[in-house]
Every structure is written in structure tokens, then in C-alpha cells.
C-alpha positions in Angstrom: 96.7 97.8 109.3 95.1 97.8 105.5 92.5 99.1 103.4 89.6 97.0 102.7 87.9 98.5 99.3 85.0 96.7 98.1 84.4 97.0 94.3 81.6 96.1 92.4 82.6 94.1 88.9 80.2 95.2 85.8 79.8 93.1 82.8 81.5 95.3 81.1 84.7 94.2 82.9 84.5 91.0 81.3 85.6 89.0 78.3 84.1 86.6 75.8 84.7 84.0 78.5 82.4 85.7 80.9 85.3 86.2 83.8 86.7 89.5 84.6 89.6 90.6 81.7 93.3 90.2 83.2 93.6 94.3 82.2 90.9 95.4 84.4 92.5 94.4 87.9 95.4 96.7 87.3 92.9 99.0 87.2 91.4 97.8 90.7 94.2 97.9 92.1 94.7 101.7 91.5 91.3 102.6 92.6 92.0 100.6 95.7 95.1 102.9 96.3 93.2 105.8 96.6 92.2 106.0 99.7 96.0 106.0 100.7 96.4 109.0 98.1 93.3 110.8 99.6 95.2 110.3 103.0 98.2 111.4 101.6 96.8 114.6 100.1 93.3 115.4 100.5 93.2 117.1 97.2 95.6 114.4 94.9 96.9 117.0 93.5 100.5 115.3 94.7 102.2 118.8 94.0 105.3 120.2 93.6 106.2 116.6 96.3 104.4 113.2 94.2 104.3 110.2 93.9 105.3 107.5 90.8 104.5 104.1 89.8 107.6 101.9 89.1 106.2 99.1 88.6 103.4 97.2 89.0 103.3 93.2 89.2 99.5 91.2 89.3 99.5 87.4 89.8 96.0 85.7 88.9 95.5 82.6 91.3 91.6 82.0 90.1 89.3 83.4 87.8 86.5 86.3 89.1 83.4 87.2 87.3 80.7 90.0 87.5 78.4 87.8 90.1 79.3 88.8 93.1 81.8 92.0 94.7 85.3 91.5 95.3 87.1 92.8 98.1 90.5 94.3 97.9 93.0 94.6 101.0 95.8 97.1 100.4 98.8 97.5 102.5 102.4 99.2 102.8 104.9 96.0 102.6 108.5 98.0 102.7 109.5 101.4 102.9 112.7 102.8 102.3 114.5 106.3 101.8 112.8 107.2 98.6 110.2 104.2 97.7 107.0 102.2 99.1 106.3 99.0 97.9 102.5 98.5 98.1 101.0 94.7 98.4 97.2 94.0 97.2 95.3 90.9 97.8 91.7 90.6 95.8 89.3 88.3 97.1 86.0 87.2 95.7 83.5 84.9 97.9 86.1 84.1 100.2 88.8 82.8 97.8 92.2 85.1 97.3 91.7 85.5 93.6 95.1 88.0 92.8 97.6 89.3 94.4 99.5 92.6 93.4 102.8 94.4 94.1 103.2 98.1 93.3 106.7 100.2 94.1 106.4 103.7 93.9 109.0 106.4 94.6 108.8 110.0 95.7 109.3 112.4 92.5 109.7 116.2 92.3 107.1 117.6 89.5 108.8 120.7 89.4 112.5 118.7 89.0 111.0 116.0 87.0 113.3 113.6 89.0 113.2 111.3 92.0 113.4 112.7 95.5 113.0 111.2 99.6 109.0 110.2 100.3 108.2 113.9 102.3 107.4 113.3 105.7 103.0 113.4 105.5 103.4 110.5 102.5 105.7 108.7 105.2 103.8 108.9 107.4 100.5 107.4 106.1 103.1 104.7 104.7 104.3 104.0 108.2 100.2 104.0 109.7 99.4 101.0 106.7 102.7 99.0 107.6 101.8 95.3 107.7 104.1 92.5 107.5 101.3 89.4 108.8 99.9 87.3 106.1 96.0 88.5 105.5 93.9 85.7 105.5 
């Protein structure tokens, strides 16, 4: 299963080239996410149990503009003991248009270090589990 977000660009995403800025899909893909988080924790408050970005990978396949929406399907890829790697494909008029990877790990606010994913974040992980190709 995945998220489908749908997202409407504003011209102010753009650059001088009139196509959407490379910087502002990182930022897609985070708003994207939040559906999981608001799964996760109703409140995203993420506290004292959270959740950190590790890293965050976007390749750009083809240009998008502010014309038209774009759709963004968000899914759980792996999960291990203490991280989720979280895959994103965004789509605009039916062409795949960037594709993200996003590995966060379970962190203790109140420790300020890394701990096991508790067992509600696991669990929505586990429900958004997808290993088909989304076409």
C-alpha cells in the first residue's frame, strides 16, 4: 500500500526557467510524509520516542512546472531494527518526474541518541510496506 498526495505547484516554486526549482521537491517530499507522521502520532509531536532524517536522496528524471498538479506516491521500502527507508515517486501528467529515498531512524529526544522504531511507528511502517514497482 502507499500514499497518494496530490500537490498543487505555485509559481513561486519556480525558477527563471519557468520549471519547478530542484530545492522545492525535497520539500514535497516531506509534506508528502506527513500523512505517515499524522498516522504515527496524531499530534507530531514525536515525543519523548521520534523520528530522524538520515538522509535524503532525489533523482530528477524530467522537468515539472506550475501547469498542472503533481502527484506523489509514498511508500515504506525496508525496515529494520531501528530505521525505515521511505521511497517517493512524483508524477506530473502521467510521466514519473523524480523519485526520492529517505532513511530515518528511531531517536530518543530525551537521550538525544538513536533507539529501536517503538512498536505504533512500526506498525504504520509495516501497514505502507510495498516492494511492487508503482506504475
Amino acid at each position: 500500500m502507499y500514499y497518494k498526495t496530490i500537490l498543487t505547484p505555485q509559481v513561486a516554486d519556480t525558477n527563471m526557467t519557468r520549471h519547478i526549482d530542484h530545492t522545492v521537491y525535497i520539500d514535497w517530499f516531506d509534506r508528502a510524509r506527513t500523512s505517515m507522521y499524522r498516522e504515527m502520532d496524531p499530534t507530531v509531536r514525536f515525543h519523548p520516542h521520534g523520528l530522524v532524517v538520515v538522509t535524503t536522496s532525489v533523482s530528477y528524471l524530467h522537468e515539472t512546472n506550475a501547469l498542472s498538479d503533481v502527484e506523489i506516491r509514498t511508500w515504506v521500502a525496508k525496515l529494520g531494527v531501528k530505521s525505515v527507508e521511505i521511497r517517493q515517486d512524483l508524477w506530473q501528467n502521467s510521466q514519473c518526474c523524480a523519485k526520492s529515498q529517505t532513511v530515518m531512524c528511531g531517536f530518543n529526544l530525551h537521550e538525544r541518541k538513536s533507539e529501536p522504531l517503538v512498536a505504533p511507528y512500526r506498525q504504520i511502517c509495516e501497514k505502507y510496506a510495498w516492494d511492487e514497482p508503482i506504475l
